[in-house]
C-alpha positions as CSV (number, residue, x, y, z in Angstrom):
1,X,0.0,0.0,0.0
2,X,1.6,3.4,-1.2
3,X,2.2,6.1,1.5
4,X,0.4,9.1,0.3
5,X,2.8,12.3,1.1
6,X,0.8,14.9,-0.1
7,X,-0.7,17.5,2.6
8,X,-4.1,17.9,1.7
9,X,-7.0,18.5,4.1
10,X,-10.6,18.4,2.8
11,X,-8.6,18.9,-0.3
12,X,-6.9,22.2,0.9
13,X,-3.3,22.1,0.3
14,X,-1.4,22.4,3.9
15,X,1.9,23.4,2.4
16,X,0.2,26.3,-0.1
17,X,-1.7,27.9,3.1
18,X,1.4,27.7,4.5
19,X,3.3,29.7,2.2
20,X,0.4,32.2,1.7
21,X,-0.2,33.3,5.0
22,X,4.3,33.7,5.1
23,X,3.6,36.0,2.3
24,X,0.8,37.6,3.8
25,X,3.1,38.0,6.8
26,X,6.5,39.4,5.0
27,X,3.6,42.2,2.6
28,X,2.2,43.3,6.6
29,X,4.9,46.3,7.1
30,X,4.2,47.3,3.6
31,X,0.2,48.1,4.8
32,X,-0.4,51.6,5.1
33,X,-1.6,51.4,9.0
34,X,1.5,49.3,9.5
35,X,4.1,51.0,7.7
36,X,5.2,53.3,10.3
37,X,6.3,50.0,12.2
38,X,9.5,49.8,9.8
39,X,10.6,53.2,9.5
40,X,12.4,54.8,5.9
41,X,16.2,54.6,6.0
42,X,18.7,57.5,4.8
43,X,21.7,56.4,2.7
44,X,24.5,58.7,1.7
45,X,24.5,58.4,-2.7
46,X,27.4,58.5,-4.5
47,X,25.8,59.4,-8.0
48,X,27.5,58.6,-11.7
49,X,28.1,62.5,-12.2
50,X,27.7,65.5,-8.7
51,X,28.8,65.6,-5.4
52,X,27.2,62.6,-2.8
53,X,23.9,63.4,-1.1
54,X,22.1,62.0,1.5
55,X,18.3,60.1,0.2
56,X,16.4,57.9,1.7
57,X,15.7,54.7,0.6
58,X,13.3,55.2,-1.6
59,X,15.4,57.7,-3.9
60,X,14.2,61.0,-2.3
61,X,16.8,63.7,-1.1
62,X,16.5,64.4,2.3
63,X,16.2,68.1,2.9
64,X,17.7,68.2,6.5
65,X,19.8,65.1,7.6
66,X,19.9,65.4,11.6
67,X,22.7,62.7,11.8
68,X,25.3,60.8,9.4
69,X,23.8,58.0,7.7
70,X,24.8,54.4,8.5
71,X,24.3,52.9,5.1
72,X,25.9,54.3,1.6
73,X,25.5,53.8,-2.3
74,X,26.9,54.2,-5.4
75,X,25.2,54.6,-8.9
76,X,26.3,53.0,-11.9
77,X,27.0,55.0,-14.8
78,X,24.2,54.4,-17.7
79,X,27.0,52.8,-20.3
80,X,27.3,49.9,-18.1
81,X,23.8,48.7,-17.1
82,X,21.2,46.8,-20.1
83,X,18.0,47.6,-18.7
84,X,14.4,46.1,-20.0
85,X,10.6,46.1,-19.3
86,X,9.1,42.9,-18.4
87,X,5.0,42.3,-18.3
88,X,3.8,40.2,-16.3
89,X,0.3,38.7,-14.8
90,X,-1.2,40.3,-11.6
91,X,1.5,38.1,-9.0
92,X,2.5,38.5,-5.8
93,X,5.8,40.8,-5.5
94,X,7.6,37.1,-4.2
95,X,6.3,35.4,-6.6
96,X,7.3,38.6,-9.3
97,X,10.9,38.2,-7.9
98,X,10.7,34.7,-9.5
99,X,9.7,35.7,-12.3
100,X,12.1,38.5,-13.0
101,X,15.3,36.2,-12.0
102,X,13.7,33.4,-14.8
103,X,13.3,36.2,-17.2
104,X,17.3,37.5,-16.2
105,X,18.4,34.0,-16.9
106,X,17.0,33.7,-20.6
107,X,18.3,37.1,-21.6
108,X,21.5,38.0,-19.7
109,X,24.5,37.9,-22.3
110,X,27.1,37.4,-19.4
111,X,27.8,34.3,-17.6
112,X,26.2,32.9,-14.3
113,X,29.3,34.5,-12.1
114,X,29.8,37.3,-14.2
115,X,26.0,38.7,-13.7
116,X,24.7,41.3,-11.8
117,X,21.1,42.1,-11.8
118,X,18.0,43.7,-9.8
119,X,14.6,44.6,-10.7
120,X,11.8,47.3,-9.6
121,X,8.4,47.7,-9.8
122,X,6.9,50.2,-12.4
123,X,3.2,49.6,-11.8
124,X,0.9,47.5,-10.4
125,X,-2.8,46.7,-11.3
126,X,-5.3,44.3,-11.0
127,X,-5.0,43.2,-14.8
128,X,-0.8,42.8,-14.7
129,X,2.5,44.2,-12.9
130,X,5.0,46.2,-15.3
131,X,8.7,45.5,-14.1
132,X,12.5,46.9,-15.0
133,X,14.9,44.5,-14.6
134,X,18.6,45.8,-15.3
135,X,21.3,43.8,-16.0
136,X,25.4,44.5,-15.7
137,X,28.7,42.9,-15.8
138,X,30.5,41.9,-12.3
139,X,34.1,42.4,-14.1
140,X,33.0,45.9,-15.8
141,X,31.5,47.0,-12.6
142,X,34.1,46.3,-9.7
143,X,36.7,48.6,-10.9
144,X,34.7,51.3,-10.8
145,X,33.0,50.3,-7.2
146,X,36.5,49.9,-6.3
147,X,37.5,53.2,-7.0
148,X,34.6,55.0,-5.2
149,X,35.1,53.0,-2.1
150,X,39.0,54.0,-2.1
151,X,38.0,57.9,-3.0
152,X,35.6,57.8,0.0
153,X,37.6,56.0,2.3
154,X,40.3,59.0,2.0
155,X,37.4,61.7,2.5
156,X,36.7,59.6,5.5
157,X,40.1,59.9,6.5
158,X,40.5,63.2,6.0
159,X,37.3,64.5,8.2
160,X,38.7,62.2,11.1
161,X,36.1,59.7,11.0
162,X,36.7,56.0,12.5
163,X,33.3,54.5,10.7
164,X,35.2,53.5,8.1
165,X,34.5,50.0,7.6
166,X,31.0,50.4,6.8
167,X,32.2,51.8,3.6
168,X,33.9,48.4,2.5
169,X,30.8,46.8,1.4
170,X,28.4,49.9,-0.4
171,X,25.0,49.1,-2.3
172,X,24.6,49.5,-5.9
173,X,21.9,51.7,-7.4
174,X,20.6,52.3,-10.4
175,X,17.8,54.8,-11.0
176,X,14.4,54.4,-12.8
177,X,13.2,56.8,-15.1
178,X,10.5,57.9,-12.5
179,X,13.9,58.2,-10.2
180,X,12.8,54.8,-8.2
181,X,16.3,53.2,-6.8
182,X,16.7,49.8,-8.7
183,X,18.9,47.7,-6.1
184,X,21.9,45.2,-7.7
185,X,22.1,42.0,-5.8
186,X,24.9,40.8,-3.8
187,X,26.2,43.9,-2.3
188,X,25.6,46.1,1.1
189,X,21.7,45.8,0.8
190,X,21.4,42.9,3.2
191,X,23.4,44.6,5.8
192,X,20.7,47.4,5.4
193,X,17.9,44.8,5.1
194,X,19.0,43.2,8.3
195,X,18.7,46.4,10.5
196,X,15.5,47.2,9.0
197,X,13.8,44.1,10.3
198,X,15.6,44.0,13.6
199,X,14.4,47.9,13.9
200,X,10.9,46.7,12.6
201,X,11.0,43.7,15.5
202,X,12.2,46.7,18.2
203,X,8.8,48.6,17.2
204,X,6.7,45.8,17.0
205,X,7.6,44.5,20.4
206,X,7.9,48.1,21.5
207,X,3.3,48.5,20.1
208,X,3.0,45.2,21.7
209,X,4.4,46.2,25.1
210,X,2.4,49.5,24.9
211,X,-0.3,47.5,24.0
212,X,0.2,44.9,27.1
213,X,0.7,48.5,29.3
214,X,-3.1,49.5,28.1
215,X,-4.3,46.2,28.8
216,X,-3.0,46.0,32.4
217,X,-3.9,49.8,33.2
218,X,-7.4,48.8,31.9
219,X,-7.7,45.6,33.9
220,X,-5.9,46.9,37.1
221,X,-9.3,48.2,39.1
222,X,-11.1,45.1,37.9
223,X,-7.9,43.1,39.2
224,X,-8.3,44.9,42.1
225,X,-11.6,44.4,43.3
226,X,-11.8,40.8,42.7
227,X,-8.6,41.1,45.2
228,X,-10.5,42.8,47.7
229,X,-13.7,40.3,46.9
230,X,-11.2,37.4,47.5
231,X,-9.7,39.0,50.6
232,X,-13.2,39.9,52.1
233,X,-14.1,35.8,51.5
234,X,-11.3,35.1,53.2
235,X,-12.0,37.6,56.5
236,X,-15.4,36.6,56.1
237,X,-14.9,32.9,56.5
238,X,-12.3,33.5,59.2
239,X,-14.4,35.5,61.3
240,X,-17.4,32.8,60.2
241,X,-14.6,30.5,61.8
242,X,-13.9,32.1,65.0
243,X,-18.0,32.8,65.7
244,X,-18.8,29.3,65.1
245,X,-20.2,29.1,68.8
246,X,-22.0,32.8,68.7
247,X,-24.3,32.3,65.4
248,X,-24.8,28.4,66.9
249,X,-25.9,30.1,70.3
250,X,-27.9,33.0,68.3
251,X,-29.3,29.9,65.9
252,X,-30.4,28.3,69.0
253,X,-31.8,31.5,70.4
254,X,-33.6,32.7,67.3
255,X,-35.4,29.0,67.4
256,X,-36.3,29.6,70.9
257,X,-37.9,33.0,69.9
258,X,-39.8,31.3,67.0
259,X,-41.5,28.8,69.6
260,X,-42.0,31.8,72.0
261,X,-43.7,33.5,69.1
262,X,-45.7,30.4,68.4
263,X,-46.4,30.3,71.6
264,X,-47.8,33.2,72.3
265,X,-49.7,33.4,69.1
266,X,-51.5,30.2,70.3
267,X,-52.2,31.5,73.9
268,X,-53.4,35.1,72.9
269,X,-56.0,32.5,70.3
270,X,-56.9,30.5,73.6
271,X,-60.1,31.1,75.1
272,X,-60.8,30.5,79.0
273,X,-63.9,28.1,79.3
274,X,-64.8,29.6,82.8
275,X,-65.0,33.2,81.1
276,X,-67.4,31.5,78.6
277,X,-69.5,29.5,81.2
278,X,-69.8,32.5,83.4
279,X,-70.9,34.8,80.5
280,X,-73.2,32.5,79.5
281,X,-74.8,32.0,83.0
282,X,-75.3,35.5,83.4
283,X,-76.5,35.9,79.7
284,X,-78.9,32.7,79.3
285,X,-82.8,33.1,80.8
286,X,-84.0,31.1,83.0
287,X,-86.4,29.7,81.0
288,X,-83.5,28.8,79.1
289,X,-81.8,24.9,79.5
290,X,-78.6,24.3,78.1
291,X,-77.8,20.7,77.1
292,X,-74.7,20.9,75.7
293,X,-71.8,23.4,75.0
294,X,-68.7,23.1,73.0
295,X,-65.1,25.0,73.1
296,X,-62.9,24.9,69.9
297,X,-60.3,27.6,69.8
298,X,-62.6,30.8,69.6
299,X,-66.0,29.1,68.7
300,X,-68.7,27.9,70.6
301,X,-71.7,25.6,69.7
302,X,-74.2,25.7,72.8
303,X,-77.6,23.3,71.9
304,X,-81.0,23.0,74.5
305,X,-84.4,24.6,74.8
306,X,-85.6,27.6,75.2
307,X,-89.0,29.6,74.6
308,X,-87.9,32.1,71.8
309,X,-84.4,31.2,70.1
310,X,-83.9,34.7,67.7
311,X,-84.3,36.4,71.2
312,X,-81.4,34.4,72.9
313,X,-79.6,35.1,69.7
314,X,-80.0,38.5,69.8
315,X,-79.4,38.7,73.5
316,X,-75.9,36.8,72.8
317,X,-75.5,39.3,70.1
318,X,-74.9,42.8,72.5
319,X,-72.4,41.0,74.5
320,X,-68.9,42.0,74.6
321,X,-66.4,40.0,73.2
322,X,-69.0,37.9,71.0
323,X,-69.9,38.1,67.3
324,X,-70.7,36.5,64.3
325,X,-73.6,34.7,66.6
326,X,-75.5,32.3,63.6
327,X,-77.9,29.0,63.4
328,X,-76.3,26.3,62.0
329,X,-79.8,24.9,61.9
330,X,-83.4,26.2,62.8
331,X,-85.1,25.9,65.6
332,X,-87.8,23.6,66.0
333,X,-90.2,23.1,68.4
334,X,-91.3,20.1,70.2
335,X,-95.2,18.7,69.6
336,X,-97.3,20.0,72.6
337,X,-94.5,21.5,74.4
338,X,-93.5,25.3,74.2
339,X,-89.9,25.0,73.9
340,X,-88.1,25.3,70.9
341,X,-84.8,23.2,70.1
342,X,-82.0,25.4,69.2
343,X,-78.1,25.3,68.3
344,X,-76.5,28.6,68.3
345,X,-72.7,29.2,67.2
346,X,-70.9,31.8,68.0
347,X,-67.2,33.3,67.9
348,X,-65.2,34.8,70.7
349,X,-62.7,37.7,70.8
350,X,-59.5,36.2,72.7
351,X,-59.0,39.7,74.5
352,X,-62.0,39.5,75.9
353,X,-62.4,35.9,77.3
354,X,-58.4,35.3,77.0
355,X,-56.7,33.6,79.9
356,X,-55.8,36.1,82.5
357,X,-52.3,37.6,82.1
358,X,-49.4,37.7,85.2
359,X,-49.8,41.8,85.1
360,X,-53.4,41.3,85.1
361,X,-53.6,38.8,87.7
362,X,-51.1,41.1,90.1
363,X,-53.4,44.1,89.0
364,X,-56.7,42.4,90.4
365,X,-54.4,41.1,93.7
366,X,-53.4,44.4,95.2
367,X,-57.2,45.5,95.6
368,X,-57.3,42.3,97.9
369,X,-54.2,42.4,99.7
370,X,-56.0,46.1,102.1
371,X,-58.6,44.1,103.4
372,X,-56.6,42.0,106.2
373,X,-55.5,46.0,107.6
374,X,-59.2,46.7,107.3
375,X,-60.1,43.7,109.2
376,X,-57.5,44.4,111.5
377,X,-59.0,47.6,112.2
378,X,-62.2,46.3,112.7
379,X,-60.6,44.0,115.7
380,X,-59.2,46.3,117.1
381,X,-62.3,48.8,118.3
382,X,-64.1,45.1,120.1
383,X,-62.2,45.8,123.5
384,X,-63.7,49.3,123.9
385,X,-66.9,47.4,124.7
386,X,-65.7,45.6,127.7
387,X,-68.1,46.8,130.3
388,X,-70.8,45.8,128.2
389,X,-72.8,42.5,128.0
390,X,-71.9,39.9,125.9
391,X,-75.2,40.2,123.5
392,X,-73.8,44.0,122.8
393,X,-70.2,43.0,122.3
394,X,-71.2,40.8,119.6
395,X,-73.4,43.3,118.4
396,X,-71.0,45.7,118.1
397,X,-68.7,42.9,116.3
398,X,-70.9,42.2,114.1
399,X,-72.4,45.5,112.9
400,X,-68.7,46.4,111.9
401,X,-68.5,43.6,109.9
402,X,-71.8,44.1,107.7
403,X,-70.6,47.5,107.3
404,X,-67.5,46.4,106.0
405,X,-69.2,44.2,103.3
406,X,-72.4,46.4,102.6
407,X,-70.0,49.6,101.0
408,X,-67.9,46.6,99.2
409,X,-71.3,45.4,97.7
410,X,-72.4,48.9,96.8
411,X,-69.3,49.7,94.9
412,X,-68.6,46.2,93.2
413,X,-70.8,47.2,89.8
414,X,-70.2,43.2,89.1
415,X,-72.3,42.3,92.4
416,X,-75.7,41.3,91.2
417,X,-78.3,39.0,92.3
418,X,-78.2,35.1,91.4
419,X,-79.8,34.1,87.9
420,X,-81.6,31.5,88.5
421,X,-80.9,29.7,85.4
422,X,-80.1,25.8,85.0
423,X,-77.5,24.3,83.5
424,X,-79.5,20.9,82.6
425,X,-82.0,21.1,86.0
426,X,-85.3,22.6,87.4
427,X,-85.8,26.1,87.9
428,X,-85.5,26.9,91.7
429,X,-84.6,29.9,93.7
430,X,-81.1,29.6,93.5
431,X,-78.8,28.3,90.4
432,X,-77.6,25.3,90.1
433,X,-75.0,22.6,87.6
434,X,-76.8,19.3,87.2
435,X,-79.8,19.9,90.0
436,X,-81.6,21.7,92.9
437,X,-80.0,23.0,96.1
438,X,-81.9,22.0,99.3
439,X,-83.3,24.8,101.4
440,X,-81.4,25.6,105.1
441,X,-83.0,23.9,107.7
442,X,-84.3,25.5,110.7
443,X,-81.7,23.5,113.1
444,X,-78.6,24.9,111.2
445,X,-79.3,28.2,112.5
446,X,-81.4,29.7,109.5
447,X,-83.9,31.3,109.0
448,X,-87.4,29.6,107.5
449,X,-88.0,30.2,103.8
């Protein structure tokens, strides 16, 4: 099996990219934005005929040299250079460079080591390229070279300059007709190529460095804060570490408050059943029984008999602390009786039949806690009646005492007389839960009903 060698991909030749973008690359300091990168040269010209001047590369004088040019050349007399014009398709200045050293080849009359030749550019459009190639004679020209390097080594000599040596090897020039320098081959024109790419390196590195300059001066706050973001991290998870026991304490805490909360939600919800069996002892008639009564949360179902339900429900109605007093069912009356049947629902307000709070309960204790001095008092006014009998002493006792309790009756607005309703029993004088209370007999020191 035969090892293919070509370097194809997806049928793109490798090695053709290859030497495209290379020529792409070597034409980029020729591009207008980047030509600045490899900066114009001055040379000092020795022409055929005048005195030498100082040009730059490209064949224009230079009107105020500021310092003595590194590089020289000297310019062939016309009698010893064969010059033609050469057409050519629309190539690529390397690939023109070919073509001008095939075209050198099949019409130089001189021999391989006896020829000297370079070529320029006319014009350039997109239909062709118009080149000059010039041809001359190595053993015509060196005599002459020779001579202009010797006459300008002695002018060097004689101005007392020690940059001699760069005159050993000059360039050789030859001018176009629209005075474009057309360079010879083989002479001082690499030395000057040389130190135009290493000058066009210096500036490239020197735009990239600037470049690199922006680029950090641009990034520096950005690169900054994320310093101070990763430095507050790290304080923050130290500190984190070092309070590991606080915010595990103030976890603990905060839970505790969240019950507490709860907790207090729930009790300040929580009705107190006495609350609601007194109101509705003092509230019912007394032709009123009630069978049944029910407590959950803040509603109440009471069921039994009465004589006129919608007047019980009203009455419930204008009490404190209750509303939204409804029927779940109607009434109904038994046959040949003249009670109805009722079940009333109603809601409570927790403020008003709530559990008792501990300021509340100390508030109703103080009242309470000036009646032993009172009774004290009372005590103490029995021995001024010891010449008396004992019938008036214990009238005089026991006077104080009713005194004491009448004014407490009289200014108690609570203190009313016994209802007489039942809570499932007969209707007698005095209220009972679940029956009737006896009357006093007379042998227990009462008085007959």
């Amino acid at each position: 099996m035969a090892i293919s060698t070509e370097s194809r991909f997806f049928g793109l030749d490798l090695n053709q990219l290859k030497a495209d973008i290379l020529k792409t690359w070597r034409r980029a300091p020729q591009w207008p934005p980047l030509s600045w990168l490899r900066p114009e040269q001055m040379l000092r010209l020795v022409p055929a005929e005048g005195a030498p001047t100082v040009v730059w590369e490209s064949g224009e004088l230079v009107a105020k040299p500021g310092r003595d040019p590194m590089f020289w050349a000297v310019e062939l007399p016309e009698h010893m250079v064969l010059r033609k014009t050469v057409a050519l398709p629309a190539l690529d200045p390397q690939d023109c460079a070919s073509a001008a050293e095939l075209e050198v080849q099949a019409i130089s009359p001189f021999a391989a080591d006896d020829l000297l030749w370079g070529y320029t550019e006319l014009s350039r459009s997109s239909k062709g390229v118009k080149l000059l190639v010039v041809l001359a004679s190595r053993t015509q020209t060196e005599p002459y070279l020779q001579a202009q390097v010797a006459q300008q080594l002695h002018l060097q000599t004689l101005k007392a300059q020690s940059k001699a040596e760069s005159l050993e090897q000059p360039e050789v020039w030859v001018f176009a007709p629209d005075r474009h320098p057309v360079v010879f081959q083989g002479f001082g024109e690499q030395a000057r190529f040389a130190w135009g790419r290493k000058r066009l390196w210096w500036n490239v590195g020197g735009v990239a460095l600037a470049v690199l300059l922006l680029a950090a001066i641009a990034a520096t706050p950005t690169a900054q804060l994320r310093l101070r973001a990763i430095e507050a991290v790290h304080a923050y998870e130290g500190m984190a570490a070092k309070t590991t026991d606080v915010v595990a304490k103030r976890e603990s805490l905060i839970q505790s408050a969240d019950k507490v909360g709860g907790l207090s939600e729930l009790l300040a919800e929580r009705i107190d059943g006495v609350k609601v069996l007194s109101m509705l002892t003092n509230v019912l008639p007394d032709d009123t029984a009630l069978q049944s009564a029910r407590i959950q949360g803040s509603k109440v179902t009471i069921s039994g008999l009465t004589e006129n339900a919608s007047a019980l429900m009203q009455k419930l109605s204008n009490q404190d602390g209750v509303k939204d007093v409804r029927a779940p069912s109607a009434a109904t009356r038994m046959g040949g009786g003249n009670k109805e049947s009722f079940t009333i629902e109603l809601g409570l307000d927790a403020k008003v039949f709530g559990p008792k709070t501990v300021q509340e309960v100390e508030a109703a204790a103080k009242p309470s806690a000036a009646e032993p001095a009172s009774t004290v008092a009372v005590g103490a006014e029995a021995p001024a009646a010891v010449g008396a009998s004992p019938s008036a002493a214990a009238t005089a006792v026991a006077e104080p005492s009713s005194a004491a309790v009448a004014p407490a009756a009289a200014h108690d607005p609570a203190a009313r007389p016994p209802s007489k309703a039942t809570l499932g029993g007969s209707t007698k004088p005095r209220a009972a839960l679940g029956g009737t209370a006896p009357p006093p007999s007379p042998e227990s020191g009462g008085k007959k009903p």
